[in-house]
N, CA, C and O atoms as CSV, one atom per row, in Angstrom:
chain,resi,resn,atom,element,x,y,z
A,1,UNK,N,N,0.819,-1.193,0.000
A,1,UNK,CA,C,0.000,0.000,0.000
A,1,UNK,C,C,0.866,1.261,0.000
A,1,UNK,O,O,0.609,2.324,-0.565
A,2,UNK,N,N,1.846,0.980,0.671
A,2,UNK,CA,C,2.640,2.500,0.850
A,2,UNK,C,C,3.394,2.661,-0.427
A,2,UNK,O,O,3.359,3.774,-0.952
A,3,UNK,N,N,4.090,1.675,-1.016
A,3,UNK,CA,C,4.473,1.782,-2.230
A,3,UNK,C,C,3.618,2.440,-3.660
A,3,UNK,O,O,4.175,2.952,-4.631
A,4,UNK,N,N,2.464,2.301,-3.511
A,4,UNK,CA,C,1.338,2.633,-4.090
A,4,UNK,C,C,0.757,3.911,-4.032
A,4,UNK,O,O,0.100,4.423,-4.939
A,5,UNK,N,N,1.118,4.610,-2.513
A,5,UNK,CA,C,1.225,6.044,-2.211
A,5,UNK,C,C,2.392,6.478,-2.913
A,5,UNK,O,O,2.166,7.149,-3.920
A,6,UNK,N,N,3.490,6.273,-2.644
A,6,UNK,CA,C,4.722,6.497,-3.195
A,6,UNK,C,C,4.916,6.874,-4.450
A,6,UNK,O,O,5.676,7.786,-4.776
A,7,UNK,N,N,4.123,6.075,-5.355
A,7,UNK,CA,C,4.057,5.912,-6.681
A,7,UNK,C,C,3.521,7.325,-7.234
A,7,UNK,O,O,3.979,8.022,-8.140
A,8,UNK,N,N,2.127,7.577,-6.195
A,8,UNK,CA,C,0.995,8.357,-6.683
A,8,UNK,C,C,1.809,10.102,-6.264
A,8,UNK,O,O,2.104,11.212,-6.708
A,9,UNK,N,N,1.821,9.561,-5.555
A,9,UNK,CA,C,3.039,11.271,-4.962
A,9,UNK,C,C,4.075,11.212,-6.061
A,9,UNK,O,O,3.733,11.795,-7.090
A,10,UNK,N,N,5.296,10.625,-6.075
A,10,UNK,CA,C,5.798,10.720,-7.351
A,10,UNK,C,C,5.416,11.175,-8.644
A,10,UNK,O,O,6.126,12.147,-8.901
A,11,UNK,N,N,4.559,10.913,-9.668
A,11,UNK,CA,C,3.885,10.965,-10.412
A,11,UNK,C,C,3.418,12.464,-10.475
A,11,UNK,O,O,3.656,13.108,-11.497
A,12,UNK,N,N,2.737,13.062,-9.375
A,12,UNK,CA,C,1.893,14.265,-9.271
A,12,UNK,C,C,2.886,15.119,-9.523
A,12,UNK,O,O,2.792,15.913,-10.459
A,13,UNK,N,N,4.024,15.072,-8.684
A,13,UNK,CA,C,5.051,15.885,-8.684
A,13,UNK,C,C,5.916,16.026,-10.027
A,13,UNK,O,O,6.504,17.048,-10.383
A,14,UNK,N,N,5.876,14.671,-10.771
A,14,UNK,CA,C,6.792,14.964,-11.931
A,14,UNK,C,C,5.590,15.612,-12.733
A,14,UNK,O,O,5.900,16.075,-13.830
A,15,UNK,N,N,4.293,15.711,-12.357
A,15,UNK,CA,C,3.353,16.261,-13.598
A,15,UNK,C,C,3.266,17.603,-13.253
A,15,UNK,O,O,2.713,18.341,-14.068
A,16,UNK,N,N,3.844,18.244,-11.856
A,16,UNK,CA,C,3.467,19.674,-11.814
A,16,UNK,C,C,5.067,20.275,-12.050
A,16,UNK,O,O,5.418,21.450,-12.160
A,17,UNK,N,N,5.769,19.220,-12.082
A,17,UNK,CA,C,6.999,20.090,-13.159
A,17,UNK,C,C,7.514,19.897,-14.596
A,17,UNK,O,O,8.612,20.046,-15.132
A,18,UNK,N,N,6.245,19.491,-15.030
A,18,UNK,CA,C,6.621,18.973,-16.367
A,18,UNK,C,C,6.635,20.446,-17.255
A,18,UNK,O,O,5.689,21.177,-16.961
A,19,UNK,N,N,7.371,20.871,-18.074
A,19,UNK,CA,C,7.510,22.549,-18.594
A,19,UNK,C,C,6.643,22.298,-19.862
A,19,UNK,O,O,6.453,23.278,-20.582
A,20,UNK,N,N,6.085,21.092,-20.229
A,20,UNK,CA,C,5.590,21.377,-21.956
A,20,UNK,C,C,4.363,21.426,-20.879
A,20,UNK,O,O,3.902,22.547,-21.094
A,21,UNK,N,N,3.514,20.800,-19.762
A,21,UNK,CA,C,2.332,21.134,-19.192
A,21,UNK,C,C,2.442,22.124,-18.407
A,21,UNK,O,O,1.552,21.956,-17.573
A,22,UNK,N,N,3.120,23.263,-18.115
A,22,UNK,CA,C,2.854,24.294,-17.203
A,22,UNK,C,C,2.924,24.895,-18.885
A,22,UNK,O,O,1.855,25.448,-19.141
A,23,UNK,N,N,3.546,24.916,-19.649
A,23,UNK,CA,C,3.368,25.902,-20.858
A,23,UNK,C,C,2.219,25.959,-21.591
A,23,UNK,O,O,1.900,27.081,-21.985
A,24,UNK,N,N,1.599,25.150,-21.843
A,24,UNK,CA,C,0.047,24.639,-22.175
A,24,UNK,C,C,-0.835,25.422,-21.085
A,24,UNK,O,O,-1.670,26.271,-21.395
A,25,UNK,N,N,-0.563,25.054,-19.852
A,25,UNK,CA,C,-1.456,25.658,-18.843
A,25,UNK,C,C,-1.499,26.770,-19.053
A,25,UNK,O,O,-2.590,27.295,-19.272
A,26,UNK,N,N,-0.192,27.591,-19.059
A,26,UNK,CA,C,0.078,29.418,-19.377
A,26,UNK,C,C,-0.717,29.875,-20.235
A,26,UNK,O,O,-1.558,30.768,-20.138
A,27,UNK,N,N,-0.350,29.068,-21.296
A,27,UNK,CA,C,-1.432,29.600,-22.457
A,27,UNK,C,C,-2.791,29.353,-22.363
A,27,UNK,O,O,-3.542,30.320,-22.490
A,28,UNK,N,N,-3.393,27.939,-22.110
A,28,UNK,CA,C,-4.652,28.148,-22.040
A,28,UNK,C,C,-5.212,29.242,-20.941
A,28,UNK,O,O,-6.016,30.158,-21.112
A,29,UNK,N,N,-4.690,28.936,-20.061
A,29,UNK,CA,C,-5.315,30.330,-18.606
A,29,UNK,C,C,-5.347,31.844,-19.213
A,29,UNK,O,O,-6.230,32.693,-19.088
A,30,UNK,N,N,-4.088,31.915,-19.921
A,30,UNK,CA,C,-4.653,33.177,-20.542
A,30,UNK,C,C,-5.631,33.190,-21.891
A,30,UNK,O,O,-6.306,34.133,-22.304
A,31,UNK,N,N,-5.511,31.989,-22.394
A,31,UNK,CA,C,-6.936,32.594,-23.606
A,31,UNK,C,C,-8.177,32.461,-22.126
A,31,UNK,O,O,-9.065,33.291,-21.930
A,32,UNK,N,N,-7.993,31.566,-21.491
A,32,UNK,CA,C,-9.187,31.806,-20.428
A,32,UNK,C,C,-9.610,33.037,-20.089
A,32,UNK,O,O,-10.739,33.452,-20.351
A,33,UNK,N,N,-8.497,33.855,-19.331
A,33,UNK,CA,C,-8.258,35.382,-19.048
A,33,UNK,C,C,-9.300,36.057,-20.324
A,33,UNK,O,O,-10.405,36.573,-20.152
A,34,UNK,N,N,-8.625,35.884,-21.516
A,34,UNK,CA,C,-9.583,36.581,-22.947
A,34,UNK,C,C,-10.845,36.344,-22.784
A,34,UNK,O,O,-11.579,37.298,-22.524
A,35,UNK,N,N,-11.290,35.260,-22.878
A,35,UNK,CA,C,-12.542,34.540,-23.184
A,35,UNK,C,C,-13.021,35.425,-21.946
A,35,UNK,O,O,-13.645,36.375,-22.418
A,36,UNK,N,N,-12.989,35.490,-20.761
A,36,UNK,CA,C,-13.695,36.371,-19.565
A,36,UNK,C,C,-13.888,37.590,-19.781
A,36,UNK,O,O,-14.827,38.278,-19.380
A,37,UNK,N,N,-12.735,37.985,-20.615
A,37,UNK,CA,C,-12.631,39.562,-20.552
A,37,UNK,C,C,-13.694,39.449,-21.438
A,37,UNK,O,O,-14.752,39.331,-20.819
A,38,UNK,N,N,-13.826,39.440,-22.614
A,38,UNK,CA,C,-14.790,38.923,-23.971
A,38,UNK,C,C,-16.357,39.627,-23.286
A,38,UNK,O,O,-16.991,40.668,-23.458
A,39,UNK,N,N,-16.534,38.139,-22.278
A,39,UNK,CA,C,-17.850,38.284,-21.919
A,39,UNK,C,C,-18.099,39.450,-21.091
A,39,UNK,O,O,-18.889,40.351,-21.372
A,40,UNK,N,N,-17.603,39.399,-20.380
A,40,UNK,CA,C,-17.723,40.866,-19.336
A,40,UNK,C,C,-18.016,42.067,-20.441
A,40,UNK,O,O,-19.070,42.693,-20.552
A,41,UNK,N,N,-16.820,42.224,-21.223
A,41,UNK,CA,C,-16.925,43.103,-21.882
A,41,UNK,C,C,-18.118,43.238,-22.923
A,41,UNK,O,O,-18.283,44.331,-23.465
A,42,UNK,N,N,-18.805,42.365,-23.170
A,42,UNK,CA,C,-19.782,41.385,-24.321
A,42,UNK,C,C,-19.619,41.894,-25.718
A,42,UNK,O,O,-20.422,42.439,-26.476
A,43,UNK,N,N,-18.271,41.544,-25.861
A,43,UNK,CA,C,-17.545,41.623,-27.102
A,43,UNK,C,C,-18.559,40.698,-27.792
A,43,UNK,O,O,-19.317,39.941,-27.186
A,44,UNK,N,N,-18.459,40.908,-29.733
A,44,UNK,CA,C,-19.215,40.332,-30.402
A,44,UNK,C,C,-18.747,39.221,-30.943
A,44,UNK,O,O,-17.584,39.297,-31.339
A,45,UNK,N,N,-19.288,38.225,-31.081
A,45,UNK,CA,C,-18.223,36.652,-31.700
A,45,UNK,C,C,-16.849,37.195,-32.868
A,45,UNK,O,O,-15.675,36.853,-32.723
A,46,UNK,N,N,-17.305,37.984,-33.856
A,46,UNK,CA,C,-16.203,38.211,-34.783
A,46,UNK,C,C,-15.346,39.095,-34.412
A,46,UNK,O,O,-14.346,39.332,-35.088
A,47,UNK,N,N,-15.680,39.856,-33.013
A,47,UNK,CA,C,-14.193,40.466,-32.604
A,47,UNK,C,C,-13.606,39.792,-31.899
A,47,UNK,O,O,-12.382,39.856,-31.783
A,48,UNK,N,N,-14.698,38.619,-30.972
A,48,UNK,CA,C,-13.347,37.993,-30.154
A,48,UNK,C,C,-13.056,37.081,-30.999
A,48,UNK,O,O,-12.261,36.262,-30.538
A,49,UNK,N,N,-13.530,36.803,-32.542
A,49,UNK,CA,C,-12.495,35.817,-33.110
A,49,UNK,C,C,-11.248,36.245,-33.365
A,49,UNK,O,O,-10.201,35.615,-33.218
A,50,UNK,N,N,-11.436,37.575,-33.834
A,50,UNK,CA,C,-9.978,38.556,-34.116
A,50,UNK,C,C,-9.091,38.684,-32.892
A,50,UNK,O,O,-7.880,38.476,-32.819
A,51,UNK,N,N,-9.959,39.077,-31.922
A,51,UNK,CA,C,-9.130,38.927,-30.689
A,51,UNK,C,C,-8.377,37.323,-30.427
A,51,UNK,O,O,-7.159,37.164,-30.502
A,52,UNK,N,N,-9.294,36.279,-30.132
A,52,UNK,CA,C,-8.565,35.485,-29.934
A,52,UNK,C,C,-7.238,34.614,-30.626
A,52,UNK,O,O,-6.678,33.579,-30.267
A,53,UNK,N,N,-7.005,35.582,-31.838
A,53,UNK,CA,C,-6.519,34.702,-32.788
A,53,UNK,C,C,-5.070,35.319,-32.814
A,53,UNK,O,O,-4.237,34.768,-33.534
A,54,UNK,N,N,-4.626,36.693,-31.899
A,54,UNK,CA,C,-4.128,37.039,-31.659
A,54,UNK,C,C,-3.701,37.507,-30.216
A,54,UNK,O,O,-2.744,38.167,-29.812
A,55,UNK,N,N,-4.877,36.857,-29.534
A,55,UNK,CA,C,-4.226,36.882,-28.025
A,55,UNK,C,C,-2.899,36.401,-27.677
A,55,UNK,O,O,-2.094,36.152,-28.575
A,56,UNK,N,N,-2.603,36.251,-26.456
A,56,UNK,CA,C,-1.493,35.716,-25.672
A,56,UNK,C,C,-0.408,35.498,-25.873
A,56,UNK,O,O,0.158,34.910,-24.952
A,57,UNK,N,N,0.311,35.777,-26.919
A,57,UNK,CA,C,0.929,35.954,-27.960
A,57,UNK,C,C,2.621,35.385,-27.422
A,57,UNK,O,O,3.349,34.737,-28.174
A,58,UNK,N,N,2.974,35.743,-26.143
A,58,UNK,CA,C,4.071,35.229,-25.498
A,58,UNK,C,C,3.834,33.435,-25.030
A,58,UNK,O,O,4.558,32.442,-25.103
A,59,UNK,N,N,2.531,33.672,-24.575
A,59,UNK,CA,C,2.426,32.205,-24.066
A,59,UNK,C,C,2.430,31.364,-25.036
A,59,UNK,O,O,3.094,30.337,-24.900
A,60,UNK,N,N,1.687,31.597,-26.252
A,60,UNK,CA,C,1.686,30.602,-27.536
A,60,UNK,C,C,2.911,30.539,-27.970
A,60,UNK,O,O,3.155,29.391,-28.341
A,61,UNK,N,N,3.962,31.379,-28.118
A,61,UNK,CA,C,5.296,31.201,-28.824
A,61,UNK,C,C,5.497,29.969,-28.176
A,61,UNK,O,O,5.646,28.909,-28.784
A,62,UNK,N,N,5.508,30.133,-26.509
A,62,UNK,CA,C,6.533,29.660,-25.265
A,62,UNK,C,C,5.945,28.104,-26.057
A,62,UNK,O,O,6.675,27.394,-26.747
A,63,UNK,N,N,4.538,27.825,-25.770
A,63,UNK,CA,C,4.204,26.665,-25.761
A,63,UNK,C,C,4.195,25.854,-27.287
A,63,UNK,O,O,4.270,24.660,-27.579
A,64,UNK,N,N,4.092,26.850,-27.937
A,64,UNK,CA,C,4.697,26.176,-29.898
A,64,UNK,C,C,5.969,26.240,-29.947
A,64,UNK,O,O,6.388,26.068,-31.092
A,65,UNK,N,N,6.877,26.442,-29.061
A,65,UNK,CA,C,8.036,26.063,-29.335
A,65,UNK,C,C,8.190,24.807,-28.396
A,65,UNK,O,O,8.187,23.651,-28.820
A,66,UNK,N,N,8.275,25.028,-27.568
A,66,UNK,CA,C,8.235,23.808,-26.378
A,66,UNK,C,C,7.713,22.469,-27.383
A,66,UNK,O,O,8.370,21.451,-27.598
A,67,UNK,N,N,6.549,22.745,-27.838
A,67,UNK,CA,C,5.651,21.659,-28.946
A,67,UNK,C,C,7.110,21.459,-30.140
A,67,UNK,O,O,7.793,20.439,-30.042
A,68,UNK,N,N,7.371,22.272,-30.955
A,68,UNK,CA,C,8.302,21.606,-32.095
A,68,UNK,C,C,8.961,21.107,-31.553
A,68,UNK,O,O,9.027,19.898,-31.778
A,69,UNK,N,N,10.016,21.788,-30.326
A,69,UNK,CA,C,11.080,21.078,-29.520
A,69,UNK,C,C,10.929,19.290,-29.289
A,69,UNK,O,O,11.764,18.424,-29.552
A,70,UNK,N,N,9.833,19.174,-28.826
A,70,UNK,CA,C,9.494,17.744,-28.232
A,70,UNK,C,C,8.992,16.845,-29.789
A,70,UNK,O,O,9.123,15.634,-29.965
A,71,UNK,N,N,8.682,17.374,-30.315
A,71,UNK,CA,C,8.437,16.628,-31.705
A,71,UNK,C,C,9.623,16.291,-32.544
A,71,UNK,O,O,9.796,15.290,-33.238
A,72,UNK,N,N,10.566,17.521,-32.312
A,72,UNK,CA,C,11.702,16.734,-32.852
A,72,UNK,C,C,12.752,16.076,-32.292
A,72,UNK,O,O,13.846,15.720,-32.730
A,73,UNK,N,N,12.109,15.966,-31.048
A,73,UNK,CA,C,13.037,14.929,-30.036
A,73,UNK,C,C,12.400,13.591,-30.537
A,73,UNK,O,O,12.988,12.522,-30.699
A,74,UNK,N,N,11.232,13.835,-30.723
A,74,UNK,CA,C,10.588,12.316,-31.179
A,74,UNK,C,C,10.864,11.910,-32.668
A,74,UNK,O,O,10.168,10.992,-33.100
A,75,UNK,N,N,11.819,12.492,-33.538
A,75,UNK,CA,C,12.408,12.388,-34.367
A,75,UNK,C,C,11.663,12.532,-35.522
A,75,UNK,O,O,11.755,11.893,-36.570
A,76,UNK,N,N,10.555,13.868,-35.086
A,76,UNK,CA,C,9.992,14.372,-36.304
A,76,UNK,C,C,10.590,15.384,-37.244
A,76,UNK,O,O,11.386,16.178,-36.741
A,77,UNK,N,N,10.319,15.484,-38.597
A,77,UNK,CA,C,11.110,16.274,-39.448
A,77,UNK,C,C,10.521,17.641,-38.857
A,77,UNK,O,O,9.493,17.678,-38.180
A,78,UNK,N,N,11.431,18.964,-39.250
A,78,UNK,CA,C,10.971,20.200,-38.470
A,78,UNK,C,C,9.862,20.825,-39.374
A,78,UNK,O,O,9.367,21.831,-38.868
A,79,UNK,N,N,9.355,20.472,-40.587
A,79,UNK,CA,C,8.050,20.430,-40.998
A,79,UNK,C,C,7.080,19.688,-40.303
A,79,UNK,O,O,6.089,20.242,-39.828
A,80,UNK,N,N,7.218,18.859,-40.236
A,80,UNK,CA,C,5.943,17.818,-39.762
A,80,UNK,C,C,5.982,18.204,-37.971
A,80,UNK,O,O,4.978,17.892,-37.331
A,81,UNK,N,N,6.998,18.786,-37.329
A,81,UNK,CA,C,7.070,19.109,-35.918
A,81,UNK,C,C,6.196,20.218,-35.645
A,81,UNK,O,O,5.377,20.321,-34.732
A,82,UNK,N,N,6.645,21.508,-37.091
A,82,UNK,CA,C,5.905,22.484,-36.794
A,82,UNK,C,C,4.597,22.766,-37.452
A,82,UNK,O,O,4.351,23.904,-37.851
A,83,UNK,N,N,3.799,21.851,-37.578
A,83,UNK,CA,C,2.756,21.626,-38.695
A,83,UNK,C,C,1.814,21.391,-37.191
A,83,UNK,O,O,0.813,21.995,-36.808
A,84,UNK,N,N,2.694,20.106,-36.455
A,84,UNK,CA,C,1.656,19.642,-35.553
A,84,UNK,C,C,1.624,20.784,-34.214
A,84,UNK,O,O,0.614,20.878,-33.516
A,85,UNK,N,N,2.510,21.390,-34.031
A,85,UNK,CA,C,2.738,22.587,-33.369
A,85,UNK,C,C,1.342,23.272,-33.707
A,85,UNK,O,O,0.337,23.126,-33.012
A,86,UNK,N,N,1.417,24.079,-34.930
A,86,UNK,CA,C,0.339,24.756,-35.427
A,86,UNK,C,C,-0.783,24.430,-35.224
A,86,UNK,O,O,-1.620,25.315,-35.045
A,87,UNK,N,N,-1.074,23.367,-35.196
A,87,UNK,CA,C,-2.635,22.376,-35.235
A,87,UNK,C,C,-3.120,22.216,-33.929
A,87,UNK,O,O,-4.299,22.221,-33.574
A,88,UNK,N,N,-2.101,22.073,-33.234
A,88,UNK,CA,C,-2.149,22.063,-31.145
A,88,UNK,C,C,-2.792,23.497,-30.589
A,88,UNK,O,O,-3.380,23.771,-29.542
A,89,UNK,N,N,-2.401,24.333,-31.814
A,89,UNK,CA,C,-2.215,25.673,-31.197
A,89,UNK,C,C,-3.232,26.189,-31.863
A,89,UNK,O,O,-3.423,27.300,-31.368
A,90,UNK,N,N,-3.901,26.020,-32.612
A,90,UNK,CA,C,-5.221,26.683,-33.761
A,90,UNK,C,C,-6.296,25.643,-33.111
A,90,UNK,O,O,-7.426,26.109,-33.254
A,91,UNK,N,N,-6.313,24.133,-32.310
A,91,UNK,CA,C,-7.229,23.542,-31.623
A,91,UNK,C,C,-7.404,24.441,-30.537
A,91,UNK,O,O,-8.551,24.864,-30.387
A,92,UNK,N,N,-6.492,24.846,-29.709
A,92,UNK,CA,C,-6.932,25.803,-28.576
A,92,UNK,C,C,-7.741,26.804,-28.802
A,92,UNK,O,O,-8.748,27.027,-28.130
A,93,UNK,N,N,-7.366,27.459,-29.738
A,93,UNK,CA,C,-7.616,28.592,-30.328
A,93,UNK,C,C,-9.454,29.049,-30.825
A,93,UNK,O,O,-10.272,29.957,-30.685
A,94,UNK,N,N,-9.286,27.571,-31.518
A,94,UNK,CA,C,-10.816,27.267,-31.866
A,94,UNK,C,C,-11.393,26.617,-30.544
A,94,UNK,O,O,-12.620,26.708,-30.581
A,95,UNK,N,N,-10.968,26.012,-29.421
A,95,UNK,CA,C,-11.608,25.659,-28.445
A,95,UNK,C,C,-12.297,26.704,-27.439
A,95,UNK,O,O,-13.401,26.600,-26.905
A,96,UNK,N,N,-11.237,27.871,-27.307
A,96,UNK,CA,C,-11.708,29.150,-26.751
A,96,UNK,C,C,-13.144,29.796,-27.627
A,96,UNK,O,O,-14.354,29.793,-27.402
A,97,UNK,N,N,-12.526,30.166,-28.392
A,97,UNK,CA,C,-14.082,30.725,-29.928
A,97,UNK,C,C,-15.415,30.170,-29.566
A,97,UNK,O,O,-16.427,30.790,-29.240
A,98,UNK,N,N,-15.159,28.405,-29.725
A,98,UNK,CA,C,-16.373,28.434,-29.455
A,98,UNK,C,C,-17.304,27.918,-27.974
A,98,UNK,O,O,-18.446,27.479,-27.833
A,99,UNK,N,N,-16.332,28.180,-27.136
A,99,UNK,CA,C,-16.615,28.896,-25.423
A,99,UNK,C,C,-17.575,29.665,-25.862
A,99,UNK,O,O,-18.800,29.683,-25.982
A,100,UNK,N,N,-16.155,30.624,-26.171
A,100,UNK,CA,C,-16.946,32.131,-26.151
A,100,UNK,C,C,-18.540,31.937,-26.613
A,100,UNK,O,O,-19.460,31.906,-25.796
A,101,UNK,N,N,-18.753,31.785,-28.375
A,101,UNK,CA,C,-19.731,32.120,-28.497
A,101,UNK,C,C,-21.178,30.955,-27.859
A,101,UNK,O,O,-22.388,31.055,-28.063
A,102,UNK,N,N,-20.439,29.974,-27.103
A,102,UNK,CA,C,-21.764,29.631,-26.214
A,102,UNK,C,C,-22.081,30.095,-24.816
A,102,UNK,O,O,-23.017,29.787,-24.078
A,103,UNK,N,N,-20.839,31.096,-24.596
A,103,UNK,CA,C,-20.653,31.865,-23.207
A,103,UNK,C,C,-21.345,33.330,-23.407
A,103,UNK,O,O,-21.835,33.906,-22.436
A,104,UNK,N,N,-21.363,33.951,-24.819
A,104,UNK,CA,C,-21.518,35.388,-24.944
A,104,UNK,C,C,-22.958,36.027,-24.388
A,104,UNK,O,O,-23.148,37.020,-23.686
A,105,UNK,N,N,-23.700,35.277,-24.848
A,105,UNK,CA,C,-25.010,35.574,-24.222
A,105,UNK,C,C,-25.697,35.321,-22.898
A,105,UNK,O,O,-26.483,36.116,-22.380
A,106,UNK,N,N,-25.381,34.285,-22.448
A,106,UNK,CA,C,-25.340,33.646,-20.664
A,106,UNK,C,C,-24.669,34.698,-19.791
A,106,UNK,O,O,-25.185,35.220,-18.802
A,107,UNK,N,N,-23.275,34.982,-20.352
A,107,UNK,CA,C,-22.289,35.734,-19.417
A,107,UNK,C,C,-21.511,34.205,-18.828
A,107,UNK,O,O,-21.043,34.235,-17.690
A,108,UNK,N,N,-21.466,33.653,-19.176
A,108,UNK,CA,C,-20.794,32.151,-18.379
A,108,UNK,C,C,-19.387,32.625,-18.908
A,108,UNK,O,O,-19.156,33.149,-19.998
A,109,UNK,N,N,-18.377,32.286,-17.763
A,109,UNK,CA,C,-17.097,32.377,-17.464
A,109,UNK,C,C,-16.458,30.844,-17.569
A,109,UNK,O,O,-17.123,29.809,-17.534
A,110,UNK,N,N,-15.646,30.897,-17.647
A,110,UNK,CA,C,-14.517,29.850,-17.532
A,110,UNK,C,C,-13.752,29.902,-16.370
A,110,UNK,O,O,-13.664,30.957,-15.743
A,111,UNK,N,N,-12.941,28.436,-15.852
A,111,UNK,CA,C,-12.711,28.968,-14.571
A,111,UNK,C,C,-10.798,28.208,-15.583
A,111,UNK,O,O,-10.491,27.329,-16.388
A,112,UNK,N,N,-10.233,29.119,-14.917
A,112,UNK,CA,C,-9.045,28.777,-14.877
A,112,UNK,C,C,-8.244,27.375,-14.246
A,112,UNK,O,O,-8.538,27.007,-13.109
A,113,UNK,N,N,-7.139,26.559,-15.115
A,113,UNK,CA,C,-6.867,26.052,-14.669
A,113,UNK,C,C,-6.023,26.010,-13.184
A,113,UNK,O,O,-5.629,27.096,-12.759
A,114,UNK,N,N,-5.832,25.189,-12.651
A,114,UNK,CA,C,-4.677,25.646,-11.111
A,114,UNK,C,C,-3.634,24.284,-11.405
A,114,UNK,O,O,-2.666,24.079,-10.673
């Protein structure tokens, strides 16, 4: 049993220092941050598409690079690394959007990750 604790503590800890998941986190929390501001503000779907498509702009580098980095550790070509980079990063992107526009009219918030 204690070994089994051991395991589970271990584990947690290598997942809250893992840098490609705190970089993911960065970024999503701040399109989160957007998506709130959005509603509060009751921005209209096609500005926060503009907005979101250019939000966060430090955190997405951090975390599309972090992304090619690890893809071409996995011995992907730096096309096909930064292709899937792009696609990681335009899924978020479109995941926020369409928050938003089922959040815009409710006022429903997102809660940040921790």
């Amino acid at each position: 049993m204690m070994t089994l604790v051991a395991a589970l503590m271990l584990s947690m800890a290598a997942q809250k220092a893992d840098p490609m998941n705190n970089a993911r986190k960065a970024y999503n929390n701040c399109m989160i941050e957007t998506h709130n501001k959005g509603v509060t503000d009751k921005v209209t779907p096609s500005d926060f598409l503009k907005t979101a498509e250019s939000a966060c702009t430090t955190e997405r580098t951090i975390y599309h690079d972090m992304m090619v980095k690890a893809e071409r550790g996995y011995g992907s070509s730096a096309k096909d690394a930064e292709q899937f980079a792009k696609e990681e990063v335009q899924m978020m992107i479109d995941g926020i959007v369409s928050s938003f526009n089922e959040n815009a009219e409710t006022g429903a918030k997102l809660t940040p990750e921790k």
